[in-house]
C-alpha positions as CSV (number, residue, x, y, z in Angstrom):
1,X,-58.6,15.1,226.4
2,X,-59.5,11.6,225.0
3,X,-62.7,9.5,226.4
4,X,-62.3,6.1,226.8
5,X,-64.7,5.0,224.5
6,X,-64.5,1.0,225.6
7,X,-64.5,0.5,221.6
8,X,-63.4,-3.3,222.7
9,X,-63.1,-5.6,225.4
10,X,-60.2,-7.6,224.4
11,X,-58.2,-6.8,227.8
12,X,-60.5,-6.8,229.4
13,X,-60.0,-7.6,233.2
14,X,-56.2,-8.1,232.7
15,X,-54.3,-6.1,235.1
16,X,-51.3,-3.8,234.3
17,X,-49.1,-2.3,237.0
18,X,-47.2,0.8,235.5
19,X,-43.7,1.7,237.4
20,X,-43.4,5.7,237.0
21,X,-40.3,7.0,238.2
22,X,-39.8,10.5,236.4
23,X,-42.0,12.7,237.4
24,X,-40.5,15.1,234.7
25,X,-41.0,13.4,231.8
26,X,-42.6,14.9,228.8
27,X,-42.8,11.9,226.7
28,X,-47.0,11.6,224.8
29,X,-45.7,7.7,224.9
30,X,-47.2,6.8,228.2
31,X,-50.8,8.6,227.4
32,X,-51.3,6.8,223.7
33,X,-50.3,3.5,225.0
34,X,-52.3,3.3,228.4
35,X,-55.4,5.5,226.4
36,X,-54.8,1.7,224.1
37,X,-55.5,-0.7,226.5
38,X,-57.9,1.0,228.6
39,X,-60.2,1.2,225.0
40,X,-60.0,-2.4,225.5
41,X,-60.9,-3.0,228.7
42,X,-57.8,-2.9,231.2
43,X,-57.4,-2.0,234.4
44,X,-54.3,0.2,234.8
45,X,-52.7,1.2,237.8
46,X,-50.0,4.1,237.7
47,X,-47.5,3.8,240.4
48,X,-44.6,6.0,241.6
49,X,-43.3,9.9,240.9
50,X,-46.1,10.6,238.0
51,X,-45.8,13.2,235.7
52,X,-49.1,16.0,236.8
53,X,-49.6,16.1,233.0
54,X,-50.4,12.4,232.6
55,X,-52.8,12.3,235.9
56,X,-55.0,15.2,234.0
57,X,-55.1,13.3,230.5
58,X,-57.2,10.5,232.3
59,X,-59.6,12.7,234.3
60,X,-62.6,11.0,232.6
61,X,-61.8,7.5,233.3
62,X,-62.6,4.8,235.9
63,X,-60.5,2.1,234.8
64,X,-57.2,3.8,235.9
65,X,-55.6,4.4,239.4
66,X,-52.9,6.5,240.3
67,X,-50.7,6.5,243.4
68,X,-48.2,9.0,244.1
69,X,-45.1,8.0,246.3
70,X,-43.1,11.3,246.5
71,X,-40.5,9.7,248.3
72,X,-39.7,6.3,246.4
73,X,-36.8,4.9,248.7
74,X,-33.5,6.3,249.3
75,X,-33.0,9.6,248.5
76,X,-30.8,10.7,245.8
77,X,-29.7,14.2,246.6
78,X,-28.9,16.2,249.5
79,X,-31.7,18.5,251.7
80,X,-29.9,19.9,254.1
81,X,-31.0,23.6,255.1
82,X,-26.9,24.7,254.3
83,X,-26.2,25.6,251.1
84,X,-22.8,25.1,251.4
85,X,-22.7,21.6,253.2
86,X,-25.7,20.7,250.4
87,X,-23.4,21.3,247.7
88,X,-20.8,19.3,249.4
89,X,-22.7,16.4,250.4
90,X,-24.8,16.6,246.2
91,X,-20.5,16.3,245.3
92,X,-19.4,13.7,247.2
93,X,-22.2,11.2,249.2
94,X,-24.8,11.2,246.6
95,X,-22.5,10.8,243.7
96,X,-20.8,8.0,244.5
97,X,-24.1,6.9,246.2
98,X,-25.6,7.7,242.5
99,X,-22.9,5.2,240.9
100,X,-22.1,2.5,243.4
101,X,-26.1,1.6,244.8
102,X,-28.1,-0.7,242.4
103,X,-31.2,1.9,241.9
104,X,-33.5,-1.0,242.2
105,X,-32.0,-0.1,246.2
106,X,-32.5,3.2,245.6
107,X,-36.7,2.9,244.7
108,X,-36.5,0.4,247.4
109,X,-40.0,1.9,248.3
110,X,-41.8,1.3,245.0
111,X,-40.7,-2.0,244.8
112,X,-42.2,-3.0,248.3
113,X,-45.4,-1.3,247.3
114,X,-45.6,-2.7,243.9
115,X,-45.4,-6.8,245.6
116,X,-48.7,-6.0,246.9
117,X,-49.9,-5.8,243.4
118,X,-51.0,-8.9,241.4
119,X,-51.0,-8.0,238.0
120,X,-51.3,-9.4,234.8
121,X,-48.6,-7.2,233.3
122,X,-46.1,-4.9,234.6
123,X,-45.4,-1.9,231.8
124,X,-42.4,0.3,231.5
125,X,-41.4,3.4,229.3
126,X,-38.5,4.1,228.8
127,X,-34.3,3.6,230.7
128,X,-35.8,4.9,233.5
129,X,-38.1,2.7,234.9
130,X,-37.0,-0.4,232.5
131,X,-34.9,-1.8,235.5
132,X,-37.3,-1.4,238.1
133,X,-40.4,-2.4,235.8
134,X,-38.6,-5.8,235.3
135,X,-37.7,-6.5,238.6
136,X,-41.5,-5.8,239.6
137,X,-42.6,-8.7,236.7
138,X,-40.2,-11.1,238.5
139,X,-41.2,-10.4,242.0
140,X,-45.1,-10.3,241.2
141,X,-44.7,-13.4,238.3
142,X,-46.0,-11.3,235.5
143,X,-45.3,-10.7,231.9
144,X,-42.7,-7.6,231.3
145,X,-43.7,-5.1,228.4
146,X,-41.2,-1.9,227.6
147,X,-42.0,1.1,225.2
148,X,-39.1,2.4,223.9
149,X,-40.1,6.3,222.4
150,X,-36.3,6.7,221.1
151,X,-33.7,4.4,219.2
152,X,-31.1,5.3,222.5
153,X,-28.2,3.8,220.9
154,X,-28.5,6.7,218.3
155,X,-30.4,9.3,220.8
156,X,-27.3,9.3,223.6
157,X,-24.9,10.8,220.2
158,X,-27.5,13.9,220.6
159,X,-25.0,16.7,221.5
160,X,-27.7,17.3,225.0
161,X,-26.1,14.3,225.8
162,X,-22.5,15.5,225.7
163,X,-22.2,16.6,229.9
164,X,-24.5,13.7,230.5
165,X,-21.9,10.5,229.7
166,X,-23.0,8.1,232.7
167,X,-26.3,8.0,232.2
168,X,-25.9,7.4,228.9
169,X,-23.7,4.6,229.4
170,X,-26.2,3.3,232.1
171,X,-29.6,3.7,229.6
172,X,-27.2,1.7,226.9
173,X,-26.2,-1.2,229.6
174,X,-29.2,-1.2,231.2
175,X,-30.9,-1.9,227.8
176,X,-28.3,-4.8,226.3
177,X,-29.0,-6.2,229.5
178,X,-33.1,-6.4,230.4
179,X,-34.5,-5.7,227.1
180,X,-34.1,-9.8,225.9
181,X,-36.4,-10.6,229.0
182,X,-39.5,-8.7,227.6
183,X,-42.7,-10.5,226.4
184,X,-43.3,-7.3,224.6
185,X,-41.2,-4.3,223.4
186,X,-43.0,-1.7,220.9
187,X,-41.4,1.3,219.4
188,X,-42.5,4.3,217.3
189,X,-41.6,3.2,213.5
190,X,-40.7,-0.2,211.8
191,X,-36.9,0.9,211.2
192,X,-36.6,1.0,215.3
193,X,-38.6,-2.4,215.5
194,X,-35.9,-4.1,213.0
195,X,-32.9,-2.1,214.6
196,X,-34.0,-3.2,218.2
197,X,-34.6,-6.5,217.2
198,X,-31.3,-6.9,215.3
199,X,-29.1,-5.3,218.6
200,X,-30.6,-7.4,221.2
201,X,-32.1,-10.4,219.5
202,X,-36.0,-10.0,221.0
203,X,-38.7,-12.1,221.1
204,X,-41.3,-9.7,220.3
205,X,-41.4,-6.3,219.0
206,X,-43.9,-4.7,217.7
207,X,-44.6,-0.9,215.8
208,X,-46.8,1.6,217.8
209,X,-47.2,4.8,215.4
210,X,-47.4,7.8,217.2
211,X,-51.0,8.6,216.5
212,X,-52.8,10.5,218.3
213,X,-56.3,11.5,216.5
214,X,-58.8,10.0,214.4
215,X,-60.1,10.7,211.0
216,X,-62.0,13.9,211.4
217,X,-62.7,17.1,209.3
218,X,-60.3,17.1,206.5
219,X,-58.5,20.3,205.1
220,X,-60.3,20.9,201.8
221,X,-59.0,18.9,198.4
222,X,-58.3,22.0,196.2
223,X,-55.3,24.5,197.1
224,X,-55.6,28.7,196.1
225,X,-53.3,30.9,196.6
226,X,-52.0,31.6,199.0
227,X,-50.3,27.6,200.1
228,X,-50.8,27.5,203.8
229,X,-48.2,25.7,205.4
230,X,-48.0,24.9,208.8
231,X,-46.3,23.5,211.8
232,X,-47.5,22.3,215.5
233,X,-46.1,20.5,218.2
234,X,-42.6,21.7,220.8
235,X,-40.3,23.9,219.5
236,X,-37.2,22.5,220.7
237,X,-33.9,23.8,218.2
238,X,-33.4,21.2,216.1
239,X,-36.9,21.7,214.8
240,X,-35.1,24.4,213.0
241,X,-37.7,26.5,213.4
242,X,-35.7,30.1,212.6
243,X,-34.6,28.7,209.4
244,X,-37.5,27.9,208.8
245,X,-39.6,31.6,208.9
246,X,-36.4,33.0,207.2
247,X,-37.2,30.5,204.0
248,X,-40.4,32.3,204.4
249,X,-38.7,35.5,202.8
250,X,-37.4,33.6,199.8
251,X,-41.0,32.5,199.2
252,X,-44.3,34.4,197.7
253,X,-47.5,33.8,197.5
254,X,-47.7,31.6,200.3
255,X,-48.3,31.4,204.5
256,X,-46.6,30.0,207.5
257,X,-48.5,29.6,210.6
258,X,-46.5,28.0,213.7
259,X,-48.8,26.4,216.9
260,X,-46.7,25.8,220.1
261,X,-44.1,26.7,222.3
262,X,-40.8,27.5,222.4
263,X,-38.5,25.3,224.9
264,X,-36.5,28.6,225.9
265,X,-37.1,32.4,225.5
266,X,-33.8,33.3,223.4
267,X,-35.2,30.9,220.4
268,X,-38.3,32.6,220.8
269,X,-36.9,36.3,220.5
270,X,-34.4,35.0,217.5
271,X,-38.1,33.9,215.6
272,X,-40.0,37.0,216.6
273,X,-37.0,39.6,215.5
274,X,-37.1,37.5,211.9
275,X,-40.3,37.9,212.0
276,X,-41.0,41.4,212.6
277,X,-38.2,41.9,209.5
278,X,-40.9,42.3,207.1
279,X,-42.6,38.9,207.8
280,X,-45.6,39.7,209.9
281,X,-48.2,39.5,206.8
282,X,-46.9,35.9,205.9
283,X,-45.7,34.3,209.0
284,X,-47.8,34.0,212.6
285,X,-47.0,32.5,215.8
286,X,-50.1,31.0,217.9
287,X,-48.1,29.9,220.8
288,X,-49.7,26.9,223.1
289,X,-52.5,25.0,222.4
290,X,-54.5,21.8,223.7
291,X,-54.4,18.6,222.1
292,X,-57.9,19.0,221.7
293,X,-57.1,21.7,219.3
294,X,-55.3,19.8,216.6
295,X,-58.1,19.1,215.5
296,X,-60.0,22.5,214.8
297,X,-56.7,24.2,213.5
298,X,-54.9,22.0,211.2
299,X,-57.8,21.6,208.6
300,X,-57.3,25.0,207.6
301,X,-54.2,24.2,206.4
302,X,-52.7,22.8,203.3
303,X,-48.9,21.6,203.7
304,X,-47.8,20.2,207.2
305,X,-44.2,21.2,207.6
306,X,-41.5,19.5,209.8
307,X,-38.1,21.5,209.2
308,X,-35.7,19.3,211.7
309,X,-32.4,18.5,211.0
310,X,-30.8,15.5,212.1
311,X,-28.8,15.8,215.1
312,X,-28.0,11.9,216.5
313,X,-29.0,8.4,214.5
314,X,-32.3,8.5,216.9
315,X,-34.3,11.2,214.1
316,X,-33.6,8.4,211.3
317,X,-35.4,6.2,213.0
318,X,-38.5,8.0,215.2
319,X,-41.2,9.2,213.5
320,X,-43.0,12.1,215.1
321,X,-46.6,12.5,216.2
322,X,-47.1,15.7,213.8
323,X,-47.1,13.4,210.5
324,X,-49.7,11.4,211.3
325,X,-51.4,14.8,212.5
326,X,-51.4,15.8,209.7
327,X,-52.1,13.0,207.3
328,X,-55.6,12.3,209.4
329,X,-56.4,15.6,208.9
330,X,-55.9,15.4,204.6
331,X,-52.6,17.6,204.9
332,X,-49.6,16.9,202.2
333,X,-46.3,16.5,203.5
334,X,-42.9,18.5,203.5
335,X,-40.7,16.3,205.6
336,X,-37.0,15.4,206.4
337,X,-35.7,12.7,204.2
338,X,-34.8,10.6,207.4
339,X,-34.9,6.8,207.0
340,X,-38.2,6.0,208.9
341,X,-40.0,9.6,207.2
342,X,-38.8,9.0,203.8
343,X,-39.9,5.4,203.9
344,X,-43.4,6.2,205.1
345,X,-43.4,9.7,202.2
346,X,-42.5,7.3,199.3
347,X,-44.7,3.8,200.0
348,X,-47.9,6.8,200.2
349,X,-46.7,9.4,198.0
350,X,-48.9,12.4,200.0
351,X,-46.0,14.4,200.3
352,X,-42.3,15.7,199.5
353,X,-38.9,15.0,201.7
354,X,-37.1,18.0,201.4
355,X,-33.4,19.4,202.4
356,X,-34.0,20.9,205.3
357,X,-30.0,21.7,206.4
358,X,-30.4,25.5,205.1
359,X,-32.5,28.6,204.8
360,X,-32.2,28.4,200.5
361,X,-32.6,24.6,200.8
362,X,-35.7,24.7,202.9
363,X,-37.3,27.5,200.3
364,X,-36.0,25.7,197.4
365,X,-38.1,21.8,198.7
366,X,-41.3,24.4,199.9
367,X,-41.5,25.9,196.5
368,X,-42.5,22.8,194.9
369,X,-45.6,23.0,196.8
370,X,-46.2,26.7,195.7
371,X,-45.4,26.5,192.2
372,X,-47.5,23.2,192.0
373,X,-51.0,23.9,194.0
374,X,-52.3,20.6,191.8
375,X,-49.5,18.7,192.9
376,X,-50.1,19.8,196.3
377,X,-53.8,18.8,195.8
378,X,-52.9,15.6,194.6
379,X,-51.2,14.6,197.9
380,X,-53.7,16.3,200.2
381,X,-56.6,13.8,198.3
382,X,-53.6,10.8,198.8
383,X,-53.4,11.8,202.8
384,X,-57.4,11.6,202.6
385,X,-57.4,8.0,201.5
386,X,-54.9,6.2,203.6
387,X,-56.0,8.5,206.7
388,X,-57.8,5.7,208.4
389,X,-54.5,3.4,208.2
390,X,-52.6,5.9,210.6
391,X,-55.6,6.8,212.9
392,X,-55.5,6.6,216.7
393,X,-58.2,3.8,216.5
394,X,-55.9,1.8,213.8
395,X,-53.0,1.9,216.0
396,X,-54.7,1.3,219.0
397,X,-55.8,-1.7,217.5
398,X,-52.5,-3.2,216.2
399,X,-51.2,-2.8,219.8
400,X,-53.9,-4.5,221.3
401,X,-53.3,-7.5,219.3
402,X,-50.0,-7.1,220.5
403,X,-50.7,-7.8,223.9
404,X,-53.2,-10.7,222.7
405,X,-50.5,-12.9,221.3
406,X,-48.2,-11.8,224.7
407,X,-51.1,-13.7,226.8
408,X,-51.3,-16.4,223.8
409,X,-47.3,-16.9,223.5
């Protein structure tokens, strides 16, 4: 867990009112960004169906509030003890309910509590509480910020999406229509800033990385035998995690060491199986870990691998919290070559984009790094120097100046 370490005051005393209206989100968005502005001074107050994740991250703070409202207005599926009238009623009443009620009606609730509020700034994350955040600015006379973690125009063309048409269509609408009444939108990578800017003409957008630690220990300069690659962070499929211990095999004289957990079980038994296929000496699962321990695992390391394949227009565009992970902590980088990545790979040169669409493609980009440990060395000393520009502390910074010119606009 991160202290706030109050390392400015440039908020300070400004008030931010934060709309929460999915209590099972899993987006990291929400803790950088408040973890920001509380560094410089805020006073935050988190209000709505919050996520029991975000409540813990700030266990060590005074500055921020948090007030549940299980029941945020009109309710949006059926109760009833009958599993057969419950069904009916989910079918019928609550669908159309779903599409014909504006859902600023339907978090009636939060938005009465919320006028009782005076802040400064009301802050949203993401489609779902982008409508209500902005009515909440208009009712309470304050500016309207938005964090968008995804490019949605390309992230709705993700096949999860495929059952899921309406909302889609909603986040898409509701976005062409609110997003031009910001004072602030920020994003995860420059590519999303100019493509946001470009489909809605904003007034102000600014880049967020995805940081999430500062400069620390570093992994060590030179590379023996055997390369020690590694990956951290959710293993949802298109990580492409299966093809990636099976490029493993193709490989010698090097390690693959995978930190986190799986998003279902049957991924989990298709990696073990490969694994126990002759792969247990080269290839070792760690399963969950803490945030805290990023930072005592990953210096061991010398190659930070991200093997995900590019499933919607949303991956070109997004860049993940694991390359700045592993860039603070003086890892080289095997990466996709999507847009925002290969941008990011090229202007530093502390790493490789690499084909990452098969098993032989995968082994053929990671061998590079094998066959060349002073190559590998050479970007490992490149990630050392231009860790500090991709720290937490550096990106908490640009995003408080953010917010400055938002007051001085």
């Amino acid at each position: 867990m991160w202290l706030v370490t109050g390392r400015g005051h440039n908020l300070q005393g400004i008030r931010i009112l934060v709309p929460f209206i999915d209590k099972d989100s899993r987006s990291t968005r929400p803790d950088k960004v408040l973890h920001a502005l509380l560094s410089a001074g805020a006073d935050i107050t988190v209000i709505g169906a919050i996520p029991t994740w975000l409540i813990q991250r700030f266990d060590d703070s005074d500055s921020i509030a948090f007030l549940q409202l299980p029941s945020l207005g009109i309710s949006t599926y059926s109760t009833h003890p009958n599993r057969a009238i419950r069904i009916f009623l989910n079918l019928t009443w609550y669908k159309i309910q779903s599409i014909i009620l504006p859902r600023t009606l339907r978090y009636g609730k939060l938005l009465k509590v919320c006028e009782r509020y005076k802040p400064d700034v009301v802050q949203g994350f993401n489609p779902s509480s982008l409508r209500v955040a902005y009515r909440i600015s208009q009712k309470t006379n304050s500016r309207f910020a938005y964090d968008s973690a995804e490019y949605w125009r390309g992230f709705v063309k993700h096949p999860a999406w495929a059952n899921n048409a309406h909302s889609a269509k909603r986040i898409l609408r509701d976005q062409a229509e609110l997003l031009k009444y910001a004072d602030l939108v920020t994003t995860t990578s420059d590519s999303m800033s100019r493509k946001l800017s470009e489909d809605y003409d904003l007034r102000k957008v600014s880049t967020f990385y995805n940081s999430q630690e500062d400069v620390g220990e570093f992994s060590r300069e030179e590379v023996d035998p055997p390369v020690k690659f590694v990956f951290h962070g959710m293993i949802w499929r298109d990580r492409n995690i299966l093809n990636l211990v099976r490029a493993m095999r193709l490989l010698g004289d090097c390690t693959l060491d995978i930190h986190g957990e799986f998003d279902n079980e049957d991924d989990k038994k298709a990696v073990l199986r490969e694994i126990d296929k002759g792969l247990k000496e080269q290839v070792t699962l760690h399963g969950h870990f803490e945030k805290g321990d990023i930072r005592t695992f990953l210096p061991r390391y010398d190659v930070g691998v991200y093997p995900a394949v590019k499933l919607d227009g949303n991956f070109d565009v997004t860049l993940p919290n694991k390359i700045f992970d592993y860039t603070v902590h003086g890892l080289a980088l095997a990466m996709p070559p999507f847009e925002s990545i290969k941008d990011l790979v090229d202007q530093e040169g502390n790493g490789l984009t690499i084909d990452t669409s098969s098993v032989e493609s995968l082994a053929e980009g990671l061998r590079q790094f094998v066959d060349s440990p002073s190559m590998t060395s050479k970007f490992k000393t490149v990630s050392r120097a231009v860790a500090g520009k991709y720290s937490r502390s550096s990106q908490e910074a640009k995003l408080i100046a953010a917010y400055e010119e938002m007051f001085d606009a």
